[in-house]
ROMAR-460864 format. One line per field, with one value per atom (N, C-alpha, C, O): residue number from 1; residue in three letters; atom name; z, x, y. Coordinates in nm, 4 decimals, decimal comma, padded with zeros to 6 digits. Last residue first. Layout:
// residues N
k (NUM; ...)
r (ALA; ...)
a (CA; ...)
c3 (Z; ...)
c1 (X; ...)
c2 (Y; ...)
This chain:
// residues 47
k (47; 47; 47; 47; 46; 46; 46; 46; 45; 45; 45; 45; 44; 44; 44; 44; 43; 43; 43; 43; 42; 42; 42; 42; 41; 41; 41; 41; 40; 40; 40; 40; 39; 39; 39; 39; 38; 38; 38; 38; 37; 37; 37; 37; 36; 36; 36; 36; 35; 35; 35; 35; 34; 34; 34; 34; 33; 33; 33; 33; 32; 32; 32; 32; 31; 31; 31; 31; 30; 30; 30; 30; 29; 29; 29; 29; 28; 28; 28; 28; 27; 27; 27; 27; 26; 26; 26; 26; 25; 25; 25; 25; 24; 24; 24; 24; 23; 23; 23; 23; 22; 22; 22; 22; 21; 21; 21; 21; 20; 20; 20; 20; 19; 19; 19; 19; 18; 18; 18; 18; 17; 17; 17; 17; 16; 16; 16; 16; 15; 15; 15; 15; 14; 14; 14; 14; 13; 13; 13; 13; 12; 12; 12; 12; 11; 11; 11; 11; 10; 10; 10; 10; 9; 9; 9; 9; 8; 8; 8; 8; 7; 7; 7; 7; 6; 6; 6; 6; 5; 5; 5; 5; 4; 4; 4; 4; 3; 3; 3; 3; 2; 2; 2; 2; 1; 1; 1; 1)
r (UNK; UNK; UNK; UNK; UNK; UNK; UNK; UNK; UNK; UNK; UNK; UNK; UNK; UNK; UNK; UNK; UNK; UNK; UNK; UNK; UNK; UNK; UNK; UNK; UNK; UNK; UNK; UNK; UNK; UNK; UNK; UNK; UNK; UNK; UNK; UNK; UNK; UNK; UNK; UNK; UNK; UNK; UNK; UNK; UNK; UNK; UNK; UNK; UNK; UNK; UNK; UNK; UNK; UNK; UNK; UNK; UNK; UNK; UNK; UNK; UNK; UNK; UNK; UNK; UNK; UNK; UNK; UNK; UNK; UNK; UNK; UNK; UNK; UNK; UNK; UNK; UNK; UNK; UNK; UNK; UNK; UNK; UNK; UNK; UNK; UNK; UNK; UNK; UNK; UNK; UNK; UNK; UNK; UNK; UNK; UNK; UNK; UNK; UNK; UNK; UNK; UNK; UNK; UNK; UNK; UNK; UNK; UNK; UNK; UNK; UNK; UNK; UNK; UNK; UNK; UNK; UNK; UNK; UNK; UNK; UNK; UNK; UNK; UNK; UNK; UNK; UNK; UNK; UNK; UNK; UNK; UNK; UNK; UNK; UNK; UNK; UNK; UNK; UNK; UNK; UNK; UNK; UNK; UNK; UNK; UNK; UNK; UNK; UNK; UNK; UNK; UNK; UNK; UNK; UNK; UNK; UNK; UNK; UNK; UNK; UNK; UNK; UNK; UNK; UNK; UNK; UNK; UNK; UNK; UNK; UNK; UNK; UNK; UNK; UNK; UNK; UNK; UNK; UNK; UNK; UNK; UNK; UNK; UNK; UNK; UNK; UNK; UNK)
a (N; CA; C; O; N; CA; C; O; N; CA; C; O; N; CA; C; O; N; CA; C; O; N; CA; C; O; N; CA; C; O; N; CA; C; O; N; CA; C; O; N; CA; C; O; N; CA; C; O; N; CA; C; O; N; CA; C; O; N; CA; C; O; N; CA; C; O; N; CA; C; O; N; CA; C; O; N; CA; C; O; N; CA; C; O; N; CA; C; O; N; CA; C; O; N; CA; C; O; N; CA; C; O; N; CA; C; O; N; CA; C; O; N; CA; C; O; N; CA; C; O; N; CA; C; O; N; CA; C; O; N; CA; C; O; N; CA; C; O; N; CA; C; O; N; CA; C; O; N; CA; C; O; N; CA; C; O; N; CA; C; O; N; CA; C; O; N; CA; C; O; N; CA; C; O; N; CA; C; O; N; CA; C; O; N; CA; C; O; N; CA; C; O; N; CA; C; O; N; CA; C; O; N; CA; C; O; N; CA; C; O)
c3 (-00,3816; -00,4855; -00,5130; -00,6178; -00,2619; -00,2566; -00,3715; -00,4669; -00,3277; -00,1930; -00,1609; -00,0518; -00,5463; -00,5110; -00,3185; -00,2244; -00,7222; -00,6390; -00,5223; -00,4406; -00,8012; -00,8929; -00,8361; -00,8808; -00,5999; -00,6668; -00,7341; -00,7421; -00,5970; -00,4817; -00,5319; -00,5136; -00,8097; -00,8311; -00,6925; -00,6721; -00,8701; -00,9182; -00,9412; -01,0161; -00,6067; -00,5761; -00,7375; -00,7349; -00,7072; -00,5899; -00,5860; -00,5637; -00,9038; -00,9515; -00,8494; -00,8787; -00,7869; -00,8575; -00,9022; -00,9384; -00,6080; -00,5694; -00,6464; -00,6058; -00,7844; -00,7188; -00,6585; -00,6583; -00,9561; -00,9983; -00,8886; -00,9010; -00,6592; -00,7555; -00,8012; -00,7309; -00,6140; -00,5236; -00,5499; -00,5683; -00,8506; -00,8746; -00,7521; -00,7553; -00,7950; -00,9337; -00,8971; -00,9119; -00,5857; -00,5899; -00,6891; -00,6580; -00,5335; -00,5787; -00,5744; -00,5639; -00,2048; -00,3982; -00,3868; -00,2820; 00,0768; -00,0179; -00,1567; -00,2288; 00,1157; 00,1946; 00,1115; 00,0739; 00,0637; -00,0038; 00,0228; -00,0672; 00,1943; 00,0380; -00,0424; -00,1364; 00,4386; 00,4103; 00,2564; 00,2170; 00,3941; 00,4218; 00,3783; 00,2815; 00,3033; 00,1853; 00,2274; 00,1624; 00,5807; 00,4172; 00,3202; 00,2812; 00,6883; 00,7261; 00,6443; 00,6293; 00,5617; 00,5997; 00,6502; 00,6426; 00,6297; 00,5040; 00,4487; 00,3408; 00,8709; 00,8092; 00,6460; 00,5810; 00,8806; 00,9862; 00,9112; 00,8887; 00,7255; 00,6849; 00,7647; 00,7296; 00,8612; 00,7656; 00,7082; 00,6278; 01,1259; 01,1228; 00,9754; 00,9516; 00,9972; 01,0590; 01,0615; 01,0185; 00,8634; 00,8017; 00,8681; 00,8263; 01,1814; 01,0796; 00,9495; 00,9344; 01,2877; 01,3444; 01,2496; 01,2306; 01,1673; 01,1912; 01,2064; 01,1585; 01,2361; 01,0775; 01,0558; 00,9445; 01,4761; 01,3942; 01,2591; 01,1889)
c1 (01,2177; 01,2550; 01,3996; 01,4578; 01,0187; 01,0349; 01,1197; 01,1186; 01,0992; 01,0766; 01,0720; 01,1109; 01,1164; 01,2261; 01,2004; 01,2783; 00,9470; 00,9833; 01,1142; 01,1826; 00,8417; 00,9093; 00,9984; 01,0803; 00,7463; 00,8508; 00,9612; 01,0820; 00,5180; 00,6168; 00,7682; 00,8762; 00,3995; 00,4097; 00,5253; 00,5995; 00,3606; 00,4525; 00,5142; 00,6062; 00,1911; 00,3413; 00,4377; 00,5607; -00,0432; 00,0484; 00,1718; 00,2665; -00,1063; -00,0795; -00,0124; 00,0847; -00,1580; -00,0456; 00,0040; 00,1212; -00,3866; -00,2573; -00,1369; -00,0320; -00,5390; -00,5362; -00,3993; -00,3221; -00,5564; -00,5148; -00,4877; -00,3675; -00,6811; -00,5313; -00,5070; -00,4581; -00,9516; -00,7605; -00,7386; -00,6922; -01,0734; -01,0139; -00,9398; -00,8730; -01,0646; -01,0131; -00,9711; -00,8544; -01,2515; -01,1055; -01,0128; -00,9120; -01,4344; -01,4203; -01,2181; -01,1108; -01,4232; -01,4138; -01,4020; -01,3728; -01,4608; -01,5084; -01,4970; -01,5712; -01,2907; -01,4039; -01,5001; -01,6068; -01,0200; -01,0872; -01,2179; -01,2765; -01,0040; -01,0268; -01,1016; -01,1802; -00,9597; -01,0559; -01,1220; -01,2386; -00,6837; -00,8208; -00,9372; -01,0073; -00,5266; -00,5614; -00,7302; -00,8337; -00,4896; -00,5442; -00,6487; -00,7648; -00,4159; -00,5521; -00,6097; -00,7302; -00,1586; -00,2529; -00,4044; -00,4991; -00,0005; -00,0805; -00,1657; -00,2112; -00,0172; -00,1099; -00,1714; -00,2715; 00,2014; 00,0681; -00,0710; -00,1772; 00,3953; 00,3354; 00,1608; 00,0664; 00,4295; 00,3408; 00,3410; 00,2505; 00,5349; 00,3869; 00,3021; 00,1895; 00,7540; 00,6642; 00,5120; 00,4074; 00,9075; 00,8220; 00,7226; 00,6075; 00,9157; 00,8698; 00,8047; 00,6833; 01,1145; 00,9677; 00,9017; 00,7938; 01,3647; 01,3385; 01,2077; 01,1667; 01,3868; 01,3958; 01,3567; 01,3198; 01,4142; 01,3023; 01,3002; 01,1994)
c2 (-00,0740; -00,1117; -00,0561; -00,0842; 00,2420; 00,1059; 00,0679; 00,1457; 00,5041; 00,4436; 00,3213; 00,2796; 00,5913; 00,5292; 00,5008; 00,4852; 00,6436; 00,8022; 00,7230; 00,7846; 00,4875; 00,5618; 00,6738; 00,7541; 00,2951; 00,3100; 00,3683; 00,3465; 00,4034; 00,4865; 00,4251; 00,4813; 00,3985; 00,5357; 00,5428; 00,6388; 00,1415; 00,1752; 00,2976; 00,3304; 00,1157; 00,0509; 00,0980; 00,0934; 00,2340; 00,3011; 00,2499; 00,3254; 00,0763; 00,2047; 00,2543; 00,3240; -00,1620; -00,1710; -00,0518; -00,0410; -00,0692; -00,0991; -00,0949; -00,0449; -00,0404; 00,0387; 00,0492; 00,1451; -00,3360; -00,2312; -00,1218; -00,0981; -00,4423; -00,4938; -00,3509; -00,2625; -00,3161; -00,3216; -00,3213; -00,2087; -00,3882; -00,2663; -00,2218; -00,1185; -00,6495; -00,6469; -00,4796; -00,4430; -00,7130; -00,7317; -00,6403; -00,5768; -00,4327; -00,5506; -00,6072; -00,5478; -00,2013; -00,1891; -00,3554; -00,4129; -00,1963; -00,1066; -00,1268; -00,0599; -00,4233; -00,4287; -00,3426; -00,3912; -00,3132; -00,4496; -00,4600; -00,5200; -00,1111; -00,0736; -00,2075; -00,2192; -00,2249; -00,1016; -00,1110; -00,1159; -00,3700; -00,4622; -00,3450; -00,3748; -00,1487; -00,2848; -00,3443; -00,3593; -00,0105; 00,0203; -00,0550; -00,0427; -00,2173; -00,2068; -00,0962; -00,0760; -00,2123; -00,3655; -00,3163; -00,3945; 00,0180; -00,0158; -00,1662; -00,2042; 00,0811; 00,0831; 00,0856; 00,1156; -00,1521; -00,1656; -00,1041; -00,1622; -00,0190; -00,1636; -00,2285; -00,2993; 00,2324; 00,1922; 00,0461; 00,0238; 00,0705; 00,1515; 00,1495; 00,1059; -00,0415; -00,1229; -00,0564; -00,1051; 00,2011; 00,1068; 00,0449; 00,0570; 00,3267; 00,3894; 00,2758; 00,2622; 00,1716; 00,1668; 00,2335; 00,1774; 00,1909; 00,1089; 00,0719; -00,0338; 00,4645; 00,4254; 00,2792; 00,2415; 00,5220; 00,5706; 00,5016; 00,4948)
């Protein structure tokens, strides 16, 4: 499980990204993103 578990969310966090890219300009992905990666960070999931 621990193994397949990232993969899924890496899966869906690729068709996240594409969704959001499709719906908002680049500029406010980026930011969007950068606010999630430093919030899962924080919580020590990533990093």
């Amino acid at each position: 499980f621990s193994f397949i578990a990232p993969m899924v969310l890496v899966c869906c966090w690729e068709l996240v990204e594409r969704v959001v890219g499709i719906m908002w300009s680049g500029g406010v992905g980026q930011e969007w993103r950068r606010v999630v990666l430093r919030r899962m960070a924080g919580k020590g999931v990533i990093g």
